[in-house]
TORKOL-4160 file (C-alpha; in steps of 0.2 Angstrom, whole numbers, padded with zeros to 4 digits, m for minus):
252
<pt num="1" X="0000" Y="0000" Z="0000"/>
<pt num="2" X="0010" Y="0014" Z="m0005"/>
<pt num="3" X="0001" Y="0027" Z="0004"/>
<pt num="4" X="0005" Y="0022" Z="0021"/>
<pt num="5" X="0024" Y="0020" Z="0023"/>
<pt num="6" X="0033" Y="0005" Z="0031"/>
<pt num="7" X="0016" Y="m0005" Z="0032"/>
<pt num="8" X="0021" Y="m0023" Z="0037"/>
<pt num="9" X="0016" Y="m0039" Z="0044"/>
<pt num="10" X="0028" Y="m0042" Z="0060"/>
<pt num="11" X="0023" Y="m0061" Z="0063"/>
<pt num="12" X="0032" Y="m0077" Z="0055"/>
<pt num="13" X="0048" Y="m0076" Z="0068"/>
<pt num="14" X="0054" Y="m0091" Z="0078"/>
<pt num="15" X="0049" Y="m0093" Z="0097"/>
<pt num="16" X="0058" Y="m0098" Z="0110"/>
<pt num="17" X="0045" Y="m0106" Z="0119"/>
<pt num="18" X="0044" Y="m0114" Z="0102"/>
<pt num="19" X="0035" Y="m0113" Z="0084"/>
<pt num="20" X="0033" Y="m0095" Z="0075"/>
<pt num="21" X="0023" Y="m0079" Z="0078"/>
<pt num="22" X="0007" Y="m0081" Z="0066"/>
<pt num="23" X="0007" Y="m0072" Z="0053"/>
<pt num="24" X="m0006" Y="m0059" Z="0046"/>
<pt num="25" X="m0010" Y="m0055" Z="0065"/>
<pt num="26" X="0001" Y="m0041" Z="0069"/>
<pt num="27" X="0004" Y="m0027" Z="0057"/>
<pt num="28" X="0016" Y="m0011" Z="0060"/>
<pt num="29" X="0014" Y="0005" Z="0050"/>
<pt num="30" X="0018" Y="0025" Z="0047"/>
<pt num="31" X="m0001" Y="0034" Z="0049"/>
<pt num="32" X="m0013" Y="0031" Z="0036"/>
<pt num="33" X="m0018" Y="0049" Z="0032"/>
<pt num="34" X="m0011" Y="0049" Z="0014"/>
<pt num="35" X="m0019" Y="0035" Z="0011"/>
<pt num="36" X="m0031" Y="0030" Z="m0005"/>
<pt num="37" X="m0047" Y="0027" Z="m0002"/>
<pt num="38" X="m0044" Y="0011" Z="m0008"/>
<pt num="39" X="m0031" Y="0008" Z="0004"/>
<pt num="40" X="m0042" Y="0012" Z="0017"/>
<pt num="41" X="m0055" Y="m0002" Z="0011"/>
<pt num="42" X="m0042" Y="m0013" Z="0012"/>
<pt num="43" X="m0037" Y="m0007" Z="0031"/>
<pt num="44" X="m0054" Y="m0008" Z="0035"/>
<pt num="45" X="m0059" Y="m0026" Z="0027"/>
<pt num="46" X="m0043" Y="m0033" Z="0039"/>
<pt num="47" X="m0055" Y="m0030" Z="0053"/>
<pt num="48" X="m0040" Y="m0025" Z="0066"/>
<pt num="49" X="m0048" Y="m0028" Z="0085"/>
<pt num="50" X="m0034" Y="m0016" Z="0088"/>
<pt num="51" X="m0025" Y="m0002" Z="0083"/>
<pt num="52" X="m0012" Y="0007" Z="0093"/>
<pt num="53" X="m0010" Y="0027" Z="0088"/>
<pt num="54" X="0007" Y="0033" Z="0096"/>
<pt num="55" X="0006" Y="0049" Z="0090"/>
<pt num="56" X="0008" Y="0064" Z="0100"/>
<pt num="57" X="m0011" Y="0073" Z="0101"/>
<pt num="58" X="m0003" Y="0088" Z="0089"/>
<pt num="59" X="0001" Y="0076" Z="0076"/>
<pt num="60" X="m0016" Y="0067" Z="0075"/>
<pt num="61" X="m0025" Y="0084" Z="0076"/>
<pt num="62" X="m0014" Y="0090" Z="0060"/>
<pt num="63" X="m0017" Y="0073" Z="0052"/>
<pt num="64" X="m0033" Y="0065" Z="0057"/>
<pt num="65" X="m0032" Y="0047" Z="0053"/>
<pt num="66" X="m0046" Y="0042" Z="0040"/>
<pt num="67" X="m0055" Y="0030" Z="0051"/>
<pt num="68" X="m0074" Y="0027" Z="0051"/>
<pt num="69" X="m0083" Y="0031" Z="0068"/>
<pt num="70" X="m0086" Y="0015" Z="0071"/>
<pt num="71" X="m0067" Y="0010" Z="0074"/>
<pt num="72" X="m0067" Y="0023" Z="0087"/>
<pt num="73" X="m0066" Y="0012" Z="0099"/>
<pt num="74" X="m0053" Y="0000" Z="0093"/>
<pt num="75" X="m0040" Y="0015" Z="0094"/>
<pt num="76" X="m0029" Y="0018" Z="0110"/>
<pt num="77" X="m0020" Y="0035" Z="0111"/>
<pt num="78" X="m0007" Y="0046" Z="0116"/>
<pt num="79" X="m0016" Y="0059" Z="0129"/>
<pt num="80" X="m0001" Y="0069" Z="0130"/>
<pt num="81" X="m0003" Y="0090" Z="0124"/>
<pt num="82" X="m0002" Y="0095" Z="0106"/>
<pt num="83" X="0015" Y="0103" Z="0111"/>
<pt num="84" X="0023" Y="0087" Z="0113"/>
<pt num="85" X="0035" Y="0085" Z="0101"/>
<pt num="86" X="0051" Y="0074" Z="0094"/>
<pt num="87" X="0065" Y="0078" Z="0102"/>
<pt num="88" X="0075" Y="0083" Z="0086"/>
<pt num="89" X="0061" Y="0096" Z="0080"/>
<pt num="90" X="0070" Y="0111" Z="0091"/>
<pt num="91" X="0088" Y="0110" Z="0081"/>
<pt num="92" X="0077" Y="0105" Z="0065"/>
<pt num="93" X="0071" Y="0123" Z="0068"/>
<pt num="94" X="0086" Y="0133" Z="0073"/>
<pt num="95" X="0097" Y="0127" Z="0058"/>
<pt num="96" X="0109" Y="0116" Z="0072"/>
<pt num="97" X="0105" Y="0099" Z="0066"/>
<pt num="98" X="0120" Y="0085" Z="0059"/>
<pt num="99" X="0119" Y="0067" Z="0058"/>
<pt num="100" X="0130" Y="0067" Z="0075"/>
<pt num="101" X="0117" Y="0077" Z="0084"/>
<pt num="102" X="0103" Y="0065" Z="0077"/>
<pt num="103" X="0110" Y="0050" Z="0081"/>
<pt num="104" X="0111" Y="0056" Z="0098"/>
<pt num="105" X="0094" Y="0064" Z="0101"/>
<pt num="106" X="0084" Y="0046" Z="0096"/>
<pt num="107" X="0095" Y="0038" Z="0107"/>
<pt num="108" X="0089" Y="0049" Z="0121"/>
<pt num="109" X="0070" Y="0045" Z="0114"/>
<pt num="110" X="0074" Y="0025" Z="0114"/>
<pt num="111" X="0078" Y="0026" Z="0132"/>
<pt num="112" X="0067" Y="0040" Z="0138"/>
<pt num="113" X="0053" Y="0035" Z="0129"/>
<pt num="114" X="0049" Y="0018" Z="0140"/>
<pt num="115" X="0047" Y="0027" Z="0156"/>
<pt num="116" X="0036" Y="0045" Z="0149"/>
<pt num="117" X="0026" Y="0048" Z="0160"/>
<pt num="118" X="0013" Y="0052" Z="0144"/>
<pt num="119" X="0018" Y="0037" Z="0134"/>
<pt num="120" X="0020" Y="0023" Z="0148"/>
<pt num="121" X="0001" Y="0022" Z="0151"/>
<pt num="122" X="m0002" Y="0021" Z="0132"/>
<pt num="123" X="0009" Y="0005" Z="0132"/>
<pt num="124" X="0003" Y="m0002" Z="0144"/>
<pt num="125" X="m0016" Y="0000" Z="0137"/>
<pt num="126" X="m0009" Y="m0006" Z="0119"/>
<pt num="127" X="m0001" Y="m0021" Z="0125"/>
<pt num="128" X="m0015" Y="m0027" Z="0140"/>
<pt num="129" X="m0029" Y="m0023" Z="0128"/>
<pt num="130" X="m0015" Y="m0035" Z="0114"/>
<pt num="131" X="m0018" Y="m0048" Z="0127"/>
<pt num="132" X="m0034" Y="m0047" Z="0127"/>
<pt num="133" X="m0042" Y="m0047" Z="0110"/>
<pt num="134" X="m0045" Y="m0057" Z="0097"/>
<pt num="135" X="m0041" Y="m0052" Z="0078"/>
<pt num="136" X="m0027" Y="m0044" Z="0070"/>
<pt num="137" X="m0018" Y="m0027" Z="0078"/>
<pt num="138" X="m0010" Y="m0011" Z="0070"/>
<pt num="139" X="0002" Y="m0003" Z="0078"/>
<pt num="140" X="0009" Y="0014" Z="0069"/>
<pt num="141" X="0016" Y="0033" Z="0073"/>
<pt num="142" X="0020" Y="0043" Z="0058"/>
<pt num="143" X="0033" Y="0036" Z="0050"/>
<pt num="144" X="0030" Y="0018" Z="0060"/>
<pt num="145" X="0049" Y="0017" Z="0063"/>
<pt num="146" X="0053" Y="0024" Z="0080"/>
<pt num="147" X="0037" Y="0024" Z="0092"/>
<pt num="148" X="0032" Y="0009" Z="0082"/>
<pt num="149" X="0050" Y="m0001" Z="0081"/>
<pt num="150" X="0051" Y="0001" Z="0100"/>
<pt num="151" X="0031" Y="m0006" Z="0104"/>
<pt num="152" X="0033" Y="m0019" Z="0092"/>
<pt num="153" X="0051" Y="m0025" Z="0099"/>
<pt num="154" X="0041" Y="m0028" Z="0116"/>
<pt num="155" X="0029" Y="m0038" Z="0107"/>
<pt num="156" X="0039" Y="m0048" Z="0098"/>
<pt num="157" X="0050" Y="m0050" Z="0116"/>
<pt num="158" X="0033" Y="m0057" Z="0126"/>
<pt num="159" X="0030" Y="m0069" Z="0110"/>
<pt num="160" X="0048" Y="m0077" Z="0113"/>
<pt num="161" X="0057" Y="m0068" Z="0099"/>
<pt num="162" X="0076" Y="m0066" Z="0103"/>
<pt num="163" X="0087" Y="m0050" Z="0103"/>
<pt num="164" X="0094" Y="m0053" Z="0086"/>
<pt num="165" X="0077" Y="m0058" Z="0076"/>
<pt num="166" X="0070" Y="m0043" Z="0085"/>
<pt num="167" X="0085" Y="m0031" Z="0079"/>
<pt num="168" X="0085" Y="m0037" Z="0063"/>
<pt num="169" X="0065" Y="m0033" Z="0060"/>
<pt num="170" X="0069" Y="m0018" Z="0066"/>
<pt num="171" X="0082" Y="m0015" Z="0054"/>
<pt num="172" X="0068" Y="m0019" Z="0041"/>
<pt num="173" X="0062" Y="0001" Z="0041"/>
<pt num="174" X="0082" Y="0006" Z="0036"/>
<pt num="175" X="0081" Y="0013" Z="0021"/>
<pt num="176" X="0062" Y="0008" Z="0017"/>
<pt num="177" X="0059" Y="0017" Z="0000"/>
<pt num="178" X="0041" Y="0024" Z="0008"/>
<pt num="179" X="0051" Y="0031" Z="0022"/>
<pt num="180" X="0067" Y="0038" Z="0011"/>
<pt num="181" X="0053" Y="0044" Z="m0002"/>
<pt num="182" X="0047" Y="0057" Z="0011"/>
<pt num="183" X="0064" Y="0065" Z="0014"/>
<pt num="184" X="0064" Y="0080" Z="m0002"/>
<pt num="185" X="0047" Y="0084" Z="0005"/>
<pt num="186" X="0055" Y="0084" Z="0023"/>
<pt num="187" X="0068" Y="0097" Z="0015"/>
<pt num="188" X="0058" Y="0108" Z="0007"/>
<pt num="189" X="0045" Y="0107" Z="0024"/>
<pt num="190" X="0061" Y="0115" Z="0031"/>
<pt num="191" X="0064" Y="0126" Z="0019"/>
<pt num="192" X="0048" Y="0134" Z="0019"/>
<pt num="193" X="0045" Y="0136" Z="0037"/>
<pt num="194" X="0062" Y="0135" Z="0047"/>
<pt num="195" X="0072" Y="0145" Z="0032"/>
<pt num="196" X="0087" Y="0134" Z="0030"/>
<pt num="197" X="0092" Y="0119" Z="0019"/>
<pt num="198" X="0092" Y="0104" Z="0024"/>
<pt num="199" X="0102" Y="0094" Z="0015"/>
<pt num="200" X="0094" Y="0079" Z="0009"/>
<pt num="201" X="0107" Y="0065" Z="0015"/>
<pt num="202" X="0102" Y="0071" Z="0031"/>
<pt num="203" X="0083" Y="0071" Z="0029"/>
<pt num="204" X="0085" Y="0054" Z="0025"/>
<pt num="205" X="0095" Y="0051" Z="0040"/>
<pt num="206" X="0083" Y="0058" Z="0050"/>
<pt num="207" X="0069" Y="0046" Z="0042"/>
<pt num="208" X="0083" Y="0030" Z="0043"/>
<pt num="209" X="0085" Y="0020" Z="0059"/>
<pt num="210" X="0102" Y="0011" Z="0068"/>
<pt num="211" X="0105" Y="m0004" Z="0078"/>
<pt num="212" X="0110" Y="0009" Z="0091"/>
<pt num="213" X="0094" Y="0015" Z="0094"/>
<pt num="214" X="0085" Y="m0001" Z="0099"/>
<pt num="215" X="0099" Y="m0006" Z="0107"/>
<pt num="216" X="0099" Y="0009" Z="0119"/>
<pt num="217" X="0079" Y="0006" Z="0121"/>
<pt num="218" X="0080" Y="m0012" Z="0128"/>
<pt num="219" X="0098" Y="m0008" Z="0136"/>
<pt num="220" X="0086" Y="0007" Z="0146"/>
<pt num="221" X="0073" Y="m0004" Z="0151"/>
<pt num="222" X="0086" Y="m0019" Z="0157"/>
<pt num="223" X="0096" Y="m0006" Z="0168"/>
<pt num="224" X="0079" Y="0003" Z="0176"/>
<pt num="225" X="0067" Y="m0013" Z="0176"/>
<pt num="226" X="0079" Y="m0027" Z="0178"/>
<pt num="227" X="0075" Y="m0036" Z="0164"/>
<pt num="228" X="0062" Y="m0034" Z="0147"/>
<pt num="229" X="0049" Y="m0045" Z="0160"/>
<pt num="230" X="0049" Y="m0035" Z="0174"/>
<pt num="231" X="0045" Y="m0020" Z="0164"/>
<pt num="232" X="0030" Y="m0027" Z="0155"/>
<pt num="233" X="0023" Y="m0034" Z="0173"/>
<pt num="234" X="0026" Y="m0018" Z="0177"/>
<pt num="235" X="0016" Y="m0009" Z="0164"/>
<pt num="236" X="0001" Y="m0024" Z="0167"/>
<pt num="237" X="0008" Y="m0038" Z="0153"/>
<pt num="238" X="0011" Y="m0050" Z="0167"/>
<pt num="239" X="0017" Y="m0069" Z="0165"/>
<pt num="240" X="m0002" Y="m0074" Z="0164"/>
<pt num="241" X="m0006" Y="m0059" Z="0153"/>
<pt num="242" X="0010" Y="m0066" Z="0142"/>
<pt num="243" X="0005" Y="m0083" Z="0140"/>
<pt num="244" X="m0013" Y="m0080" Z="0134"/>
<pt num="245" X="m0003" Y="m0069" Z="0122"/>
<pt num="246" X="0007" Y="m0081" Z="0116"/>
<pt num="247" X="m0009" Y="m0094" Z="0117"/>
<pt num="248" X="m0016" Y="m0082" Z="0102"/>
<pt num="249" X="m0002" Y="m0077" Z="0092"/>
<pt num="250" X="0010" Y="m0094" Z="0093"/>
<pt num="251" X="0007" Y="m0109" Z="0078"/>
<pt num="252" X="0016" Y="m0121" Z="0079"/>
């Protein structure tokens, strides 16, 4: 679907407690605000039990997502203020950004962004309500990289997916053509608002992801928590909540 970038299915990885995450359950993306009206039909006729908007409020209120009323419901939220923002959106404005200073500020997002006090509660909503449903789920933020990558890592962690498998879905958003084909409007965004040039080997930095920040997202949650499961029981996706999880979402 090209009009919503990154869209993916997340299943079909090995478990630990054996066989594989089902496939056509799970499903990551960027927003579906571009999308076609036939891309929407599509969304719709998947009939998600589920969907998981990590957007800040600004961002949705700038670009409402095209669901029909009746999906109300199925959508959990960020209830932070529309003032909220990325981390990397105040140098974006002054003209201060490089690729050093990027790499940086996601990496403080990665390992901040577990214990917010705003985006903690959504996670734990997402992932209990996960538990608890039946049907497929759709987690996405904008570009369904970040937010998304870090969401979906505890996911696939509470299924039985290893480190490695986990990093290397990840590492399924670098360079994803959807995501790099948003970077000339990224610079001319900048252009036209902020009054600098931003170079476009840069926007496209900005829109790729590294190993480093997933790595400092679970490396966060292992130092503070103690371990990957005593985070989720802490935000409610407790050992019984995990088994019914994988109950669901494990075939042999």
């Amino acid at each position: 679907m090209p009009g919503i970038v990154n869209f993916r299915d997340f299943g079909g990885m090995p478990s630990r407690f054996g066989g594989r995450v089902r496939s056509d359950r799970l499903y990551r993306s960027g927003a579906p605000h571009h999308a076609s009206a036939t891309e929407i039909d599509r969304l719709i006729d998947l009939s998600f039990a589920l969907i998981g908007d990590l957007r800040y409020r600004g961002e949705r209120d700038q670009e409402p997502s095209p669901w029909p009323a009746d999906h109300a419901e199925l959508v959990l939220v960020h209830d932070g203020g529309p003032d909220l923002e990325a981390p990397h959106m105040a140098p974006l404005r002054a003209g201060t950004l490089d690729e050093t200073i990027s790499d940086r500020l996601y990496e403080e997002l990665y390992r901040a962004l577990p214990f917010d006090p705003h985006y903690q509660p959504l996670l734990a909503r997402v992932l209990t309500r996960l538990s608890e449903v039946d049907g497929r789920a759709l987690i996405h933020c904008t570009a369904g990289k970040d937010r998304t990558g870090m969401v979906v890592a505890l996911i696939q962690h509470a299924l039985g997916v290893s480190r490695d498998d986990i990093m290397a879905d990840f590492m399924r958003s670098s360079r994803e053509p959807g995501l790099m084909a948003m970077a000339p409007g990224l610079v001319e965004t900048v252009r036209a608002h902020h009054g600098w040039e931003l170079p476009l080997p840069l926007a496209e930095h900005l829109l790729d992801v590294r190993p480093s920040y997933l790595a400092a997202f679970l490396d966060e949650i292992v130092a503070r928590a103690g371990s990957l499961d005593a985070y989720l029981d802490a935000v409610g996706l407790d050992a019984a909540a995990r088994e019914r999880l994988r109950d669901r979402l494990l075939e042999p």
